[in-house]
C-alpha positions in Angstrom: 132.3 105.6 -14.2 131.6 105.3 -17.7 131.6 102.3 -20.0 132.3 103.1 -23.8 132.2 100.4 -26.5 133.9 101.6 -29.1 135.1 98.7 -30.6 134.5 95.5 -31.9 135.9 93.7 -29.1 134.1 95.5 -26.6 130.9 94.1 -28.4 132.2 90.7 -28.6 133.1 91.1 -24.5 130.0 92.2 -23.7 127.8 89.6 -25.9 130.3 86.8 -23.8 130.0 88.7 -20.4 125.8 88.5 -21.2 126.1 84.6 -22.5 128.0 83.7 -19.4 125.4 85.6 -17.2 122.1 83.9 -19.2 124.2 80.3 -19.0 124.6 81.1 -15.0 121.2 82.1 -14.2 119.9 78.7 -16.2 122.1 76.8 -14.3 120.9 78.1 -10.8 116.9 78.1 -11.3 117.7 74.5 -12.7 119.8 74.0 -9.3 116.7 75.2 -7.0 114.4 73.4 -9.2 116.1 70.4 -8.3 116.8 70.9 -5.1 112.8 71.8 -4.2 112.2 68.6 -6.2 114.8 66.5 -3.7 113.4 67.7 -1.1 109.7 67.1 -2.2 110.7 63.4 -2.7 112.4 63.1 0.4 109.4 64.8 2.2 107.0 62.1 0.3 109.5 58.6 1.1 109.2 60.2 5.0 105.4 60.6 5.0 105.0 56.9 3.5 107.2 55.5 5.5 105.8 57.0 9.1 102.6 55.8 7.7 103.5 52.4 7.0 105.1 51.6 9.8 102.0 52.9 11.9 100.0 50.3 10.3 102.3 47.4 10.6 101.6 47.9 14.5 98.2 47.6 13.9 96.7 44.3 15.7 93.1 44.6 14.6 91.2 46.5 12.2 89.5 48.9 14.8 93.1 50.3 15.3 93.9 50.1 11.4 91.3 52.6 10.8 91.9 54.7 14.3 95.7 55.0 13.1 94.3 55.9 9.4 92.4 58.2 9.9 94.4 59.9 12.6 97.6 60.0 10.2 96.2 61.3 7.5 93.9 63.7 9.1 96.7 65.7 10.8 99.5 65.6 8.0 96.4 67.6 5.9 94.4 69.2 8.2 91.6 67.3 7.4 88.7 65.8 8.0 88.7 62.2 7.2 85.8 59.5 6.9 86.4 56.0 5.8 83.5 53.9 4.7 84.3 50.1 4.5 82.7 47.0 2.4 80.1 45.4 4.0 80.4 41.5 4.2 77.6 41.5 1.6 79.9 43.6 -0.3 78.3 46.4 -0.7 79.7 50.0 0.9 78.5 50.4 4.4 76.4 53.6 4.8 77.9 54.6 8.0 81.3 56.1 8.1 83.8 53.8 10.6 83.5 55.3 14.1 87.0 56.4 14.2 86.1 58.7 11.5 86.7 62.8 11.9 83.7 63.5 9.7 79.9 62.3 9.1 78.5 62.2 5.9 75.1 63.0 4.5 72.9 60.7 2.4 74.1 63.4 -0.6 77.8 62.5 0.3 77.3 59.2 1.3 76.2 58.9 -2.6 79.4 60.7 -3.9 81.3 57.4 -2.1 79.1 54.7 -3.3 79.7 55.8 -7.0 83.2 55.8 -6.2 82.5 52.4 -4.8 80.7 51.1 -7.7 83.6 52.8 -10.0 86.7 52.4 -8.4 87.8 56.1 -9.2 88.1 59.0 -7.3 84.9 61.4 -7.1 83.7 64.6 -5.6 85.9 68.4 -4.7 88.5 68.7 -7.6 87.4 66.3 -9.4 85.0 66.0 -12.7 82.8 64.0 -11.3 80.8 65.1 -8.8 82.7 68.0 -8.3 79.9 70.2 -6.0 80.6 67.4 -3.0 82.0 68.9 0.0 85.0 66.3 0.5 86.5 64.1 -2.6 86.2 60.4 -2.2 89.0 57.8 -2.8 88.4 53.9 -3.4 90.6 52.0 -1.0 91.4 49.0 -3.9 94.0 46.0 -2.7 95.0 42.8 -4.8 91.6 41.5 -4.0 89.0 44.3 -4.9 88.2 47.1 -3.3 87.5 47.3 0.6 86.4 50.7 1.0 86.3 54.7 0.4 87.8 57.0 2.2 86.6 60.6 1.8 88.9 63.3 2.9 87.3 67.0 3.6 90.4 69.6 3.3 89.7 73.6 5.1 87.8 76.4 2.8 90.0 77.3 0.1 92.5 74.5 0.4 93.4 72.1 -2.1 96.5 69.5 -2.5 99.6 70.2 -4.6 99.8 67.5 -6.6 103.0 66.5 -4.6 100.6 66.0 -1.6 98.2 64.5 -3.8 101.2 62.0 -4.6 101.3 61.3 -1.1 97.8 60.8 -0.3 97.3 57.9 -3.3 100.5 56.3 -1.4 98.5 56.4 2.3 95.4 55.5 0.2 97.2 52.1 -1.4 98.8 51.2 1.8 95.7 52.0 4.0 93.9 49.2 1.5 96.7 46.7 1.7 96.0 47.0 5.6 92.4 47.1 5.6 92.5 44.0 3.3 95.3 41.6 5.5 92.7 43.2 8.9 89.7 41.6 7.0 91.3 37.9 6.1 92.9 38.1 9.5 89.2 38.3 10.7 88.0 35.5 8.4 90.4 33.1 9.2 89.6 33.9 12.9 85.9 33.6 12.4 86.5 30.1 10.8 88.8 28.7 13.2 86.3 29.7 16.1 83.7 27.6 13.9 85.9 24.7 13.5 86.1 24.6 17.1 82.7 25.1 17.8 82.0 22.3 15.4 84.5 19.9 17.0 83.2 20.6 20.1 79.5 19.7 18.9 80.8 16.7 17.9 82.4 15.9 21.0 79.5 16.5 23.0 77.3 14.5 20.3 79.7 11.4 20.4 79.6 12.1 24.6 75.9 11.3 24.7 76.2 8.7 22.0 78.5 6.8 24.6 76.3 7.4 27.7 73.3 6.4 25.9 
């Protein structure tokens, strides 16, 4: 079969046949395109949501960390270390024990910077970039409460949807870690409040006696 254009209406035809076709094609990679983007979003609101209901089941902050670090560490693949402020409120050195990785004292300085400057520091980033994991600071309402450094496989690096995600387990990991440390405080006082009340009881006992 052959197509002749001969005349001006075939021209005209074929310029509306090739405007329909352009206008078609548009339309569809805008369709996938929005599709891959549903179903990114829809993939990010599950992740959050698995995680945050794992940490409203936590009781204490040993199994805060243990389901932190767990979570995260399979939905990447990663290693995961989570360094936590010290009551003197400085970074402790050593890693939580529930942590998938250890850290060297050249590491361990990657997360006190990020400690001392509340940004993220180390692989992919500019600063610090020739660390072997890259560091997050764990910041809640009242400061910040940690670092959690996350060491992905050789060649591996987050799409910045799954860097999307990782910020949301970051913030609510630091919410958590936060309501675990005043939950701890106000234990630690009440167990002094009794301890004093009973002091006095025992004082005001002998007081009697005597």
């Amino acid at each position: 079969y052959t197509l002749h254009v001969a005349q001006l209406e075939d021209y005209l035809t074929l310029i509306i046949y090739f405007a329909v076709a352009l206008a078609m094609g548009t339309l569809m990679a805008r369709l996938r395109q929005r599709e891959r983007a549903l179903m990114a979003r829809e993939e990010r609101v599950a992740a959050v949501y698995s995680f945050s209901r794992l940490l409203s089941r936590s009781t204490s902050l040993d199994e805060t960390l243990q389901n932190c670090i767990e979570f995260i560490a399979q939905f990447f693949g990663a290693r995961v270390s989570i360094n936590l402020r010290e009551k003197s409120g400085k970074l402790a050195l050593e890693p939580a024990a529930a942590s998938t990785r250890r850290i060297s004292a050249k590491e361990a300085s990657v997360a006190f910077w990020v400690f001392e400057h509340k940004k993220p520091a180390g692989r992919y980033t500019d600063t610090l970039p020739l660390a072997a994991a890259t560091y997050y600071p764990l910041i809640s309402t009242g400061g910040i409460v940690g670092v959690l450094g996350l060491r992905l496989p050789a060649k591996a690096r987050l799409t910045p949807d799954k860097e999307e995600i990782l910020f949301a387990f970051v913030n609510h990991a630091a919410i958590t870690i936060e309501r675990d440390f005043l939950a701890s405080e106000r234990r630690r006082l009440r167990v002094a409040e009794e301890s004093e009340k009973l002091h006095e009881a025992i004082l005001n006992s002998i007081s009697h006696e005597l």
